[in-house]
C-alpha positions in Angstrom: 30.3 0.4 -21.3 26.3 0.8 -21.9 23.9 2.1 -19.7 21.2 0.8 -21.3 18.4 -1.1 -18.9 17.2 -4.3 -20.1 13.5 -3.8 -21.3 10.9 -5.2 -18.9 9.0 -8.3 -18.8 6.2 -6.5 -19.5 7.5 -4.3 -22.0 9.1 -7.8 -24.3 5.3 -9.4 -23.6 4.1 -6.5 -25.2 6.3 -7.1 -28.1 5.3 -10.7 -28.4 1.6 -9.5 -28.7 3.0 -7.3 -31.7 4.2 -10.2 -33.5 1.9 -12.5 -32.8 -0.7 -10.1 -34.0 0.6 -8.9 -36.9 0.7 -12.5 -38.4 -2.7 -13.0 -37.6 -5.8 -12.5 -40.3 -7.8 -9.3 -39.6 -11.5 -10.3 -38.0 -13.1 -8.2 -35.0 -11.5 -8.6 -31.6 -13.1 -5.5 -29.9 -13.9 -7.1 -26.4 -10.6 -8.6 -25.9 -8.8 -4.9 -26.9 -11.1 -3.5 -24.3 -10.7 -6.4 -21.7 -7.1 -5.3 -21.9 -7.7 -1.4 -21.7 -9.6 -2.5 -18.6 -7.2 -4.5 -17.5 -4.2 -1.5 -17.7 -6.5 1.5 -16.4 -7.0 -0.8 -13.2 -3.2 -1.2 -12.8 -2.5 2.5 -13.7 -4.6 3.4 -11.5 -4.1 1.1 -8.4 -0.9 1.6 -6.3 -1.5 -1.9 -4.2 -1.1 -3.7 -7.8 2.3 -1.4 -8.9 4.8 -3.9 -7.0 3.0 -6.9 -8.9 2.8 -5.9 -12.3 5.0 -7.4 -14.7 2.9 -10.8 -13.0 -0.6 -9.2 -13.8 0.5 -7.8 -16.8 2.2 -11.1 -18.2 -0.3 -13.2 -17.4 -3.1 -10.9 -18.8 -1.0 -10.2 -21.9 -0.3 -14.1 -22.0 -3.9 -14.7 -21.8 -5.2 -12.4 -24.3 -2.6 -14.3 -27.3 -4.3 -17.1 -26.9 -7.8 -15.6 -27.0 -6.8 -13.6 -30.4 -8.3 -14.6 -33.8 -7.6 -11.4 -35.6 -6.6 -7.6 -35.0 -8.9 -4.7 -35.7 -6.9 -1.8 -37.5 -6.2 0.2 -34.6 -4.8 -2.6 -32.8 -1.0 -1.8 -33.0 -1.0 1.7 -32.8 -3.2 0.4 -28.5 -0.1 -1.4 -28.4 2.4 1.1 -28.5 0.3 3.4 -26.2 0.6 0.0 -23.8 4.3 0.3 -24.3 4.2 3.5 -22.5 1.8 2.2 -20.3 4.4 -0.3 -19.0 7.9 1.5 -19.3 5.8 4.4 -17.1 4.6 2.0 -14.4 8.3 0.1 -14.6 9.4 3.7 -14.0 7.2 4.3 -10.8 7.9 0.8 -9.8 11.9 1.6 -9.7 11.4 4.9 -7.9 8.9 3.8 -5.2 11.0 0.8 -4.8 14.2 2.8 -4.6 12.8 5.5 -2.4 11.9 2.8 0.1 15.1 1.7 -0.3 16.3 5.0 0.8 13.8 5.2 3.8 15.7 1.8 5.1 19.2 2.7 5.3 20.6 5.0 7.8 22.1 8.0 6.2 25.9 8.9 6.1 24.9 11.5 8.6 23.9 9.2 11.4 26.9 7.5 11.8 
C-alpha cells in the first residue's frame, strides 16, 4: 500500500499555470508575476488566511490564467518556488489543523 498524499488543490493549480504558460508566446507579464508574489507573501504571512487557502490561492491562480499573454523567462523557475510556497502552507495547514484536533479530544488519560 502507498502512503503517498494526494497533491493539493493548490499545488495541481500551480501545475495548470505551468502548462498553460509554457504554451503561451513569450511577451512581458511583470505586473501580473508580482500581483501574484503579493498575493502569496500576504498568505504566508497571514495566519487568519491559512485555513482558506487553497480558496484564495485557486481563485487567484485561476484568475491570473486568464489575465496571461506571455511569460517572462524567469517565470517557471517563480513557479516552482510557489510550489513550495503551497506544499509549506498545506503543511502548516495539516498541523494547525491536527493540533486542534488534538486540543478537542480528551486524552486516554482522562478516562
Amino acid at each position: 500500500m502507498s502512503t503517498a498524499l494526494a497533491p493539493s488543490p493548490d499545488l495541481l493549480a500551480v501545475d495548470l499555470l505551468r502548462m498553460q504558460m509554457e504554451s503561451m508566446p513569450a511577451e512581458d507579464l511583470q505586473e501580473h508575476i508580482d500581483a501574484l508574489r503579493a498575493v502569496l507573501v500576504a498568505l504566508v504571512e497571514s495566519r487568519h488566511l491559512r485555513p482558506h487557502i487553497s480558496l484564495t490561492a485557486a481563485a487567484n491562480l485561476d484568475r491570473l490564467i486568464r489575465k496571461l499573454q506571455a511569460k517572462l523567462p524567469y517565470a517557471l523557475d517563480l513557479l516552482c518556488s510557489l510550489r513550495v510556497t503551497a506544499a509549506w502552507l498545506d503543511a502548516a495547514r495539516q498541523a494547525e489543523s491536527e493540533k486542534a484536533g488534538s486540543e478537542c479530544r480528551p486524552s486516554r488519560l482522562d478516562a
